[in-house]
N, C-alpha and C positions, 0 to 999 in steps of 0.2 A: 697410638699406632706404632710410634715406634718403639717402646715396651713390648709390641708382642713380636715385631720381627725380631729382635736383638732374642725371644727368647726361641723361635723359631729357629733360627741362625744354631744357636747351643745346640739344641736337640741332635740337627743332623750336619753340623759344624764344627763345634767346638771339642773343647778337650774332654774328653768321653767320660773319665772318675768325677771330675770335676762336676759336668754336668747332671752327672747322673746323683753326685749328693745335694748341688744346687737341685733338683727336684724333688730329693725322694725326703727329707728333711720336714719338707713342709707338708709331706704327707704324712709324713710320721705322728708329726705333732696333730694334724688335722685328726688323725686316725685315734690317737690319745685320749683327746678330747671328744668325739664322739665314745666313744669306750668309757669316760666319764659320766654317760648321762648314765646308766645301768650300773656302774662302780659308786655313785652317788649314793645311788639310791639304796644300794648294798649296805655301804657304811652306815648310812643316817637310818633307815630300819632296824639292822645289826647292833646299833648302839642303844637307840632310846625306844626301838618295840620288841624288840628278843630275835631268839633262832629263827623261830618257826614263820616273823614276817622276813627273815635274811633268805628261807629256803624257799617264801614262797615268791619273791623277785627275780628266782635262777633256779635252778633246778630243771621244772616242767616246763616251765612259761617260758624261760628263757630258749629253750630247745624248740618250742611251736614258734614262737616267734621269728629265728632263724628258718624254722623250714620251710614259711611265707614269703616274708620279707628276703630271705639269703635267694629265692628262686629270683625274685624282680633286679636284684641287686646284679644275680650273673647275666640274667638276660639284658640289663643294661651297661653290662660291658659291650657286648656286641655294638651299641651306638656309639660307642667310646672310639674300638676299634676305629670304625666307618670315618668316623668324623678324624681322629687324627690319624687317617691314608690321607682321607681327600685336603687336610691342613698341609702336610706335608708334602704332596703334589700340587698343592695352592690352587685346586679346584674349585672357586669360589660357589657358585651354583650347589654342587655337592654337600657342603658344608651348612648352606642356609636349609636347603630341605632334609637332612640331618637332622639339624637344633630343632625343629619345628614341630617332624615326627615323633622323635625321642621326646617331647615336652607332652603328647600325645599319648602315648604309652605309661609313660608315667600317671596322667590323672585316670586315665579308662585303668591301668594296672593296678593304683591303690586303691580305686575304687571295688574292685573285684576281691582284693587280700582282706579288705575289712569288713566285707559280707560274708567271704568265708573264715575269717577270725571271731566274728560275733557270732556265727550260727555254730561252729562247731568245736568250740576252744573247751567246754566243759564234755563234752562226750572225749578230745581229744583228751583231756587230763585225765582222767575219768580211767579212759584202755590204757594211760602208760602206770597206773597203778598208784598215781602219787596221794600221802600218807594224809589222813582225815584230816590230820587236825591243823596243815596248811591247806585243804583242797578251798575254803572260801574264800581266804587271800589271795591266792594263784588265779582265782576265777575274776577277780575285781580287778588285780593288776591287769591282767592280761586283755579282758574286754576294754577297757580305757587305752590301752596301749593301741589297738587296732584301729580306737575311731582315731586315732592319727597319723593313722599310716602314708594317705595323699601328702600334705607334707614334708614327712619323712622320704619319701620316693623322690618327689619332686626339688626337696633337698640334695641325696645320692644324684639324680640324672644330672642333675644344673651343675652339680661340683665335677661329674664326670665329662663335662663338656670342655668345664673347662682345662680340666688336668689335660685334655688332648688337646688343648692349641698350646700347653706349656705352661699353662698356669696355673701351680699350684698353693701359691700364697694365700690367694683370695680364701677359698674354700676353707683353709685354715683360719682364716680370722674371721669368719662367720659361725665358723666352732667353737671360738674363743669366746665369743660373743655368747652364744645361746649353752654354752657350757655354765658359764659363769650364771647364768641367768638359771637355769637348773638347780646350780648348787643354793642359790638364794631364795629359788621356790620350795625346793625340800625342806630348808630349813624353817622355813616359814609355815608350810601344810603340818608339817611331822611335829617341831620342837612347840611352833608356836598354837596355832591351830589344830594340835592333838587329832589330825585328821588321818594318821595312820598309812597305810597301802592305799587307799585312794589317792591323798595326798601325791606320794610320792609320782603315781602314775599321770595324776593332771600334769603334776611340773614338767614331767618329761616329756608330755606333749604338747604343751606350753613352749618350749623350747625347741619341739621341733619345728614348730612351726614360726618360731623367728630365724632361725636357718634356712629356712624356704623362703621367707617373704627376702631376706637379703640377698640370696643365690638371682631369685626372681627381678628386684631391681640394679644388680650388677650387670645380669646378662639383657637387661630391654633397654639398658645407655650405652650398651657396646658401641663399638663405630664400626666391628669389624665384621667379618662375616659372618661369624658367628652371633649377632646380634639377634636376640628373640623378641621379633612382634605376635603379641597377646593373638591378635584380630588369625593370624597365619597359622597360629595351633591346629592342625592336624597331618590326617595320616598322608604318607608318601608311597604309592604302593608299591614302587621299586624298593625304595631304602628302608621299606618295612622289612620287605623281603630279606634284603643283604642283614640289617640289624638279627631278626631274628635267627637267620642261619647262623649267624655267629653266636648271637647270644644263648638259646634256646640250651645249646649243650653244655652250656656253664652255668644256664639255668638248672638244667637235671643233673651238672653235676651236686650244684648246692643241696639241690635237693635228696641226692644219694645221701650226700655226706649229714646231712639234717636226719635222714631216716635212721641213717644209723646209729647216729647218735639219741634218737630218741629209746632205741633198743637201748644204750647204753646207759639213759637214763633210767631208764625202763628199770633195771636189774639195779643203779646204785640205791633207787628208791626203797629197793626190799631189803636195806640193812639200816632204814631209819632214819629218822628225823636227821640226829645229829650228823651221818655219814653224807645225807644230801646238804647240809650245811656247809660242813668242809670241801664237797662238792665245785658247791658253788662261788665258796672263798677262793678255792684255788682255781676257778676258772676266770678270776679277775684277774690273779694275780699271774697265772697262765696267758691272761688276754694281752699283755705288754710283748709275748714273744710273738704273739699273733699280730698283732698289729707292726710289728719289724718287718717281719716278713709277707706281709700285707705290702704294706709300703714299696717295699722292693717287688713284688707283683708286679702294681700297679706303674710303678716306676718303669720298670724295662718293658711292660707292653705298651705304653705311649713310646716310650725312647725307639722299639721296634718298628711301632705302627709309622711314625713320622718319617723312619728312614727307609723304611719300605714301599712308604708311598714315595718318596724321594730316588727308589732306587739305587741306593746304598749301601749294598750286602753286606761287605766286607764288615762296614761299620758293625753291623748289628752283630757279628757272631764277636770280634773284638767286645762291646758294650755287654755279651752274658758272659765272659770268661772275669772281665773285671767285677761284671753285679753278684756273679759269685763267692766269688773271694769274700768282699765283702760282706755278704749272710753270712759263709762258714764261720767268718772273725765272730761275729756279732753271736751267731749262735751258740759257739763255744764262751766264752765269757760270759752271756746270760745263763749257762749249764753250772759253772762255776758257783755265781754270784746266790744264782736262788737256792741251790743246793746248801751250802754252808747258811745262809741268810732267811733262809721261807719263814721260818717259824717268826720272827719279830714284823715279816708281812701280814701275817695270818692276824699278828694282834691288831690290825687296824682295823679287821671286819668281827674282831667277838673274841670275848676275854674267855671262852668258855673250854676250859683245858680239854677234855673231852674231843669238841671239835678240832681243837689245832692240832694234837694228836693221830686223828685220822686222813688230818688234812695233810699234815708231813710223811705220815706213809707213802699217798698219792703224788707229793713232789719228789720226794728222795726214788722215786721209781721213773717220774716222765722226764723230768729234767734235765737227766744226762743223755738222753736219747733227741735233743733236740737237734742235732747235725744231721739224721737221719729223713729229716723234711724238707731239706733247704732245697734241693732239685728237683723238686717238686712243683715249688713256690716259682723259682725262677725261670724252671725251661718253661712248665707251662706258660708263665705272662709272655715269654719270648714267640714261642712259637704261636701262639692267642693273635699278638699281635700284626702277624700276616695274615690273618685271617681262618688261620687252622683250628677249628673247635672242637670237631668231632672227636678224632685219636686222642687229646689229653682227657677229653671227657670218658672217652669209651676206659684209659687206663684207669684214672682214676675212681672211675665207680665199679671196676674188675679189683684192681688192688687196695683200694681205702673200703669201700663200701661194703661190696660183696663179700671178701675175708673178714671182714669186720664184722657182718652180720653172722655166717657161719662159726664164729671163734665165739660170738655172745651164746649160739644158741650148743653151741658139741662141748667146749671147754667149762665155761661157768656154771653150767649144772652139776658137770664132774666137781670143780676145785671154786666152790661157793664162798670166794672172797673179794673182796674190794681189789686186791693186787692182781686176780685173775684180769677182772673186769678191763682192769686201767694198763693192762701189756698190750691189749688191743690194738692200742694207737701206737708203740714204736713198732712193733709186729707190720703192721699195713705199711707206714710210713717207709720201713726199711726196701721193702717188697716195688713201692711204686717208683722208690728213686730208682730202682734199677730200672726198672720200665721206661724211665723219661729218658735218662740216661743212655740207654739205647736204642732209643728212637731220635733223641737230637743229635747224637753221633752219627747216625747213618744217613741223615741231611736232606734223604728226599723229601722232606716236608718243604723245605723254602724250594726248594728246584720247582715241586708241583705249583706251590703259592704264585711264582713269581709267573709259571705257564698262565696259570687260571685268573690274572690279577684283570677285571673287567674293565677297569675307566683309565688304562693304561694303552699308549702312549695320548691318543686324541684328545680324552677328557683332560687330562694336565695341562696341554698346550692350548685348548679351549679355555679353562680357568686359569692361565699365566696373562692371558690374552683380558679376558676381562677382568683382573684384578689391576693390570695394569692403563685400564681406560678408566676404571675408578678412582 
């Protein structure tokens, strides 16, 4: 108990840099290590099955499976939000029917992603075009992959619960766990058991569901309010309501940005095996800037949410000028680092010159362009965090998606090259920070936020009231 107030107190207390790498650290590595289970599997195929099972773990499958999964993932940020206002308003009531709904959504919501990842993953690989001679691997991964989706959902929500009362340690060392546990099941299906792409895909849901069974007995010994009883698992129709309004437009945004990308895999697939190979190499090794800047999302929309249910303005526009800074730094020296360096990355997923070759085309092009995302990353989780979902969803799928699909379909017909295809993304990227950029400049988003905020002032002093007779 007292561990989580001392980490309460931080949030919307304490020294603001400080606290905000005391959080974002453990998401970082959290986020790593999930990005491991699919970088595993990259390497240990990559190495002892060839190209063609490297392309068929990422390429297609990996893009369907984001535009499932990435929809549940945005729509349970919205619970996220919900839960750290009402954490940080110390509304206790709020917070247990929160955990309970959200735990709710997650089993009806995997259930729903892996009836539609088994019914319709081969027609979907099938329209993006991808190349015969991975299309049965692609198929085998990808179906294994879905029947573990519950899970993996249930993993995401449980970890998101907790990252909103401040706790982001735990979630991390449940990755650590089922990470590890991954890398010993691959090597065991693939090296030892000659079990190939199947292999690889039972391990990774093998493992996700020791991430779930941990998350699940972490949060039913809680003492706090946030504690989850099995027996109370369902819906709440109020705070369905609040989650989904939040979540839903982070949900369609994912799913923009899924669609488009499926277009853009769509087109790298029609220059070959090998080109979708380097593809996919360098979206592993892409995936470490992602997950920074992930981190830091995730980071400043709890830091927001907590101090906004706390009522702490000031604090929160203080707390995006510092989590700024901080991406810029980070992004520039990752620009640097993989620029001169990609190619000795590239050899961890596949000695095959050919591939690394196409594959350093595609970095020496994205990579200096990564400070062109950062405002993106952070106003969104900022302004997310008060509850604002709509506007960042509406920019982002005006300026990432919809230019994104227009540029696949006018430009790359014209200039039929990999480097057309791959300008896409600093092209949009550039476009949408200016979008965020002035919209969080002109502020009427928290002035509206703070008019429209529902369980403000009553509900607070109601749950300061009952947390204090507890």
């Amino acid at each position: 108990m007292k561990k989580e107030n001392v980490s309460l107190n931080g949030i919307t207390e304490g020294i603001i840099w400080k606290q905000l790498l005391m959080f974002f650290f453990p998401i970082l590595l959290g986020t790593f290590f999930q990005q491991l289970y699919n970088t595993t599997d990259a390497v240990v195929v990559g190495n002892f099955v060839g190209k063609e099972a490297l392309a068929a773990v990422g390429g297609s499958t990996g893009t369907l499976i984001n535009l499932l999964v990435g929809f549940f993932v945005g729509l349970s940020s919205g619970a996220t939000v919900i839960i750290s206002q009402y954490y940080g308003g110390q509304f206790r009531e709020g917070v247990q029917r929160s955990v309970h709904t959200a735990f709710a959504l997650s089993i009806v919501g995997g259930g729903v992603i892996m009836i539609l990842g088994l019914s319709f993953s081969e027609v979907a690989l099938r329209a993006m075009g991808t190349p015969s001679d991975i299309l049965d691997n692609s198929l085998t991964y990808i179906r294994v992959y879905f029947c573990g989706t519950i899970p993996s959902l249930i993993y995401n929500m449980g970890s998101g619960i907790l990252r909103a009362i401040g706790d982001s340690k735990r979630p991390l060392y449940f990755l650590m766990a089922s990470c590890l546990a991954n890398i010993v099941l691959d090597l065991l299906f693939v090296v030892v058991f000659q079990m190939g792409i199947l292999g690889v895909a039972i391990a990774t849901v093998l493992s996700q569901v020791i991430s779930a069974v941990l998350v699940i007995l972490v949060l039913t010994r809680a003492e706090d309010s946030y504690r989850l009883e099995i027996r109370e698992i369902r819906f709440n129709g109020t705070i369905l309501k609040r989650i989904v309004t939040i979540g839903i437009p982070a949900g369609l945004q994912s799913v923009m940005y899924s669609v488009s990308n499926v277009l853009i895999q769509s087109s790298v697939n029609s220059f070959g095996t090998d080109t979708v190979a380097a593809w996919t190499a360098y979206g592993k090794i892409d995936g470490l800037f992602w997950m920074i800047m992930g981190a830091f999302g995730v980071s400043i929309m709890t830091f927001v949410g907590q101090n906004f249910g706390a009522q702490k303005y000031d604090r929160i526009r203080k707390s995006v000028r510092i989590c700024l800074v901080m991406a810029f730094s980070i992004a520039i020296f990752m620009s640097v680092a993989l620029y001169f360096g990609g190619q000795y990355v590239y050899m961890l997923f596949t000695n095959d010159t050919e591939v690394i070759k196409r594959g350093m085309e595609i970095l020496q092009l994205l990579v200096p362009c990564y400070a062109t995302y950062v405002c993106i990353e952070i106003l969104s989780g900022a302004i997310r965090g008060t509850g604002d979902a709509v506007v960042p969803m509406l920019m982002t799928c005006v300026g990432v998606c919809v230019l994104r699909v227009v540029w696949i379909f006018s430009a790359v017909p014209v200039w039929h090259t990999i480097q057309t295809v791959v300008f896409s993304y600093p092209l949009t990227w550039s476009i949408t920070s200016l979008l965020f950029v002035g919209y969080y400049l002109q502020g009427g988003w928290l002035r509206r936020r703070i008019r429209l905020m529902g369980y403000a002032p009553e509900e607070r002093r109601k749950g300061r009231g009952r947390k204090e007779k507890s």
